[in-house]
C-alpha positions in Angstrom: -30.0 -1.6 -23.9 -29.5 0.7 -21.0 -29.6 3.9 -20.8 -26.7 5.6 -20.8 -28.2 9.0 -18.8 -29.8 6.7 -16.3 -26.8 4.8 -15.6 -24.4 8.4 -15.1 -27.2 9.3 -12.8 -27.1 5.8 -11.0 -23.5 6.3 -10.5 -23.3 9.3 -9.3 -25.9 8.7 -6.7 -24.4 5.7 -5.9 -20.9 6.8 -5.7 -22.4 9.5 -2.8 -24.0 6.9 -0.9 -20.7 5.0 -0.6 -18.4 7.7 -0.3 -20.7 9.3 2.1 -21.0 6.6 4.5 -17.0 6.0 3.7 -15.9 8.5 5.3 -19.4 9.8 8.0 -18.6 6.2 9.3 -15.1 7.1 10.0 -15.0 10.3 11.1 -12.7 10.4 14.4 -11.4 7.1 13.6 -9.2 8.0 10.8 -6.5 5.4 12.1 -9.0 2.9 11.5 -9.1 3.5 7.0 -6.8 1.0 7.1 -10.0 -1.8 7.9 -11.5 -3.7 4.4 -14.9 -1.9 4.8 -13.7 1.9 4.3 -11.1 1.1 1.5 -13.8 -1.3 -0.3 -16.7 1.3 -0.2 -14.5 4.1 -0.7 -12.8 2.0 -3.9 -16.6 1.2 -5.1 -17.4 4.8 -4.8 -14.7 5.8 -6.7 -15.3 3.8 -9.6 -18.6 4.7 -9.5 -18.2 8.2 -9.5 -15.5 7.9 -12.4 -18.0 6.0 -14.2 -20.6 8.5 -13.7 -18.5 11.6 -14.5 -17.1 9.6 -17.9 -20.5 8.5 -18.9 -21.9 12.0 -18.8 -18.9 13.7 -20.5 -18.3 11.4 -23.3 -21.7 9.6 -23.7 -20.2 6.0 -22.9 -19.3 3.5 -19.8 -16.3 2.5 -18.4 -15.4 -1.4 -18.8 -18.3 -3.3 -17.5 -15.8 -5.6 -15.2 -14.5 -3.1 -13.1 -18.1 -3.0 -11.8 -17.9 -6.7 -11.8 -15.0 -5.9 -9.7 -16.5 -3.7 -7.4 -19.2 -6.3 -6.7 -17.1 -9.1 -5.8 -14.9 -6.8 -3.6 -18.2 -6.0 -1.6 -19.3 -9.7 -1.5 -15.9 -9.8 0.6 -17.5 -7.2 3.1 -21.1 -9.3 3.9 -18.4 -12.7 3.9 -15.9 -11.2 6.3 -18.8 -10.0 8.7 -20.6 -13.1 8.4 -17.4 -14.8 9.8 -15.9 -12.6 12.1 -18.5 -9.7 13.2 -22.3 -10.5 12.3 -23.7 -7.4 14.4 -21.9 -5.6 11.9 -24.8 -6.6 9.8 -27.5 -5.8 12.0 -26.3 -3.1 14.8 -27.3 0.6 14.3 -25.5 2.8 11.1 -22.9 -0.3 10.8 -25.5 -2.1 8.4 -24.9 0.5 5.3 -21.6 0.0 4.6 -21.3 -3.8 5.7 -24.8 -4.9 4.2 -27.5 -2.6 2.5 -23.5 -1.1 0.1 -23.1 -4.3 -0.8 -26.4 -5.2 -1.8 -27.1 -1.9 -3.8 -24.2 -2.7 -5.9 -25.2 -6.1 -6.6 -28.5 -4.8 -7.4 -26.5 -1.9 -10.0 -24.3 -4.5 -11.9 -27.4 -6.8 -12.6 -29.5 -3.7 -13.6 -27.1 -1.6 -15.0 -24.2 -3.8 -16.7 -24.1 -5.9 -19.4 -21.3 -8.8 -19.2 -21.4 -10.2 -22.4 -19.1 -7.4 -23.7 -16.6 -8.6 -21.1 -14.7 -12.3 -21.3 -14.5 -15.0 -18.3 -10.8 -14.0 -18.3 -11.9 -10.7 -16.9 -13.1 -12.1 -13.1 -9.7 -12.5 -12.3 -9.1 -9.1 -12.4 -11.5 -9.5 -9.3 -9.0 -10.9 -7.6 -6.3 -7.8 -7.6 -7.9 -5.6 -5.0 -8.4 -8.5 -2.5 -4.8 -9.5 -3.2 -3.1 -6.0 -3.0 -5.2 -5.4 0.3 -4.8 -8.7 1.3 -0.6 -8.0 1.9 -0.9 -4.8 3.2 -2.8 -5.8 5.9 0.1 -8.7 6.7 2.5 -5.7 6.2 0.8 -3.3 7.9 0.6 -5.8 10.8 4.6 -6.6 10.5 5.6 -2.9 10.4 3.2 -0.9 12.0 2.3 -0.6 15.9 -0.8 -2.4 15.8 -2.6 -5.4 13.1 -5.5 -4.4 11.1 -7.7 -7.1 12.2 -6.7 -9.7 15.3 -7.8 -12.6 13.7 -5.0 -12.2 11.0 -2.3 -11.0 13.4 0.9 -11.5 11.3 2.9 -11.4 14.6 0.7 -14.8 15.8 0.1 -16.5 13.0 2.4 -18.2 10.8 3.1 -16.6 7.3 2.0 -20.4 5.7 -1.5 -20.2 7.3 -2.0 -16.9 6.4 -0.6 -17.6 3.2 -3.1 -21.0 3.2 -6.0 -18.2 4.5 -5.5 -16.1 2.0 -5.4 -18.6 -1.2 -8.8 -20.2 -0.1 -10.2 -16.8 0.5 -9.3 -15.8 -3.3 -10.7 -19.2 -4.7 -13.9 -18.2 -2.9 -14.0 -14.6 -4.6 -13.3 -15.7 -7.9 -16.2 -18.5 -7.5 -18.3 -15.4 -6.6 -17.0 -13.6 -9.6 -17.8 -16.4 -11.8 -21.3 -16.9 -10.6 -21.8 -12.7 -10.5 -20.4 -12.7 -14.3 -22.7 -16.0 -15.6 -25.4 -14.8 -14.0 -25.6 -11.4 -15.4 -25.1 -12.9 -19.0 -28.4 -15.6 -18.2 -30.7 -12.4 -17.5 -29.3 -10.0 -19.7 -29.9 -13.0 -22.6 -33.3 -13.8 -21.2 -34.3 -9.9 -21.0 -33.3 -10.0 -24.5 -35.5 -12.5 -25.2 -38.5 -11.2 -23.7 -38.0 -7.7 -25.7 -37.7 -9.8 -29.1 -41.1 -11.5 -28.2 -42.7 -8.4 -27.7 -41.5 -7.4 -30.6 -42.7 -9.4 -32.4 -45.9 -9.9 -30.8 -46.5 -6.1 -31.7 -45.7 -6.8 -35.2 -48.5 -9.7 -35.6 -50.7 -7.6 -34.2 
């Protein structure tokens, strides 16, 4: 069982590391917000924070998913550099939002949440940030003076590949999800186990 005081306090320290390096990492290039790794950390802060805020005020946690959420969206982060910009993950400040963010929060939803309370329908819900961002950036790269990222310049490439692009890329996340969402039920039975063993152990003794 976890702590409900612990996990507020997680939260909110959590939600000021990626809030923090949100918008630090940005300041001066505001025209840039538009790019996956600000709206992903800033989105993973929020919850965070909302989580924290709720958890202290009324003694109980936001749906466990949402984190679920929040940890898929950031696996999309470590993916995208890994494809497109791998210094990201290396070079300088660039590593705490694009690789040390992503790995706390994996490290808080195996630590901190409990799955079983949540259903396998919930990892598509995973799915609706990628999705929502995911158009905007094709829109954003239609309307506006300049594309989000060159590598999915609307004005290039075909609507159907980026259409093709896109599905894969949300087949891939909700694999993630899936894995994220099985494996946090595995340990969370198996810590469970371990207690009850002690347990009883204590009581032979």
């Amino acid at each position: 069982m976890v702590n409900i005081k612990r996990k507020a306090f997680a939260n909110i320290t959590l939600s000021l590391l990626f809030l923090g390096t949100a918008i630090v990492g940005y300041i001066g290039h505001f025209n840039k917000c538009v790019e996956m790794t600000f709206m992903s950390n800033a989105f993973t802060g929020g919850v965070l924070l909302l989580g924290g805020i709720y958890a202290f005020i009324f003694k109980r946690d936001i749906p466990h998913f949402l984190y679920l959420d929040c940890a898929v969206l950031m696996s999309s982060v470590i993916a995208a550099c890994l494809l497109f910009a791998p210094p990201m993950l290396v070079v300088g400040t660039a590593i705490i939002p694009h690789l040390i963010n992503p790995i706390a929060i994996f490290v808080y939803y195996f630590k901190f949440c409990d799955a079983r309370g949540c259903r396998l329908w919930h990892v598509f819900t995973t799915l609706i940030f990628p999705t929502v961002y995911y158009v905007f950036m094709i829109l954003y790269g239609i309307m506006g003076t300049r594309v989000v990222y060159y590598q999915f310049n609307p004005n290039i490439i075909s609507v159907l590949n980026l259409t093709l692009v896109g599905a894969a890329a949300l087949v891939g996340l909700f694999l993630v999800g899936v894995v994220l969402f099985k494996l946090n039920i595995r340990l969370r039975n198996a810590a469970d186990r371990r207690e009850l063993k002690k347990a009883q152990s204590r009581t032979e003794a």
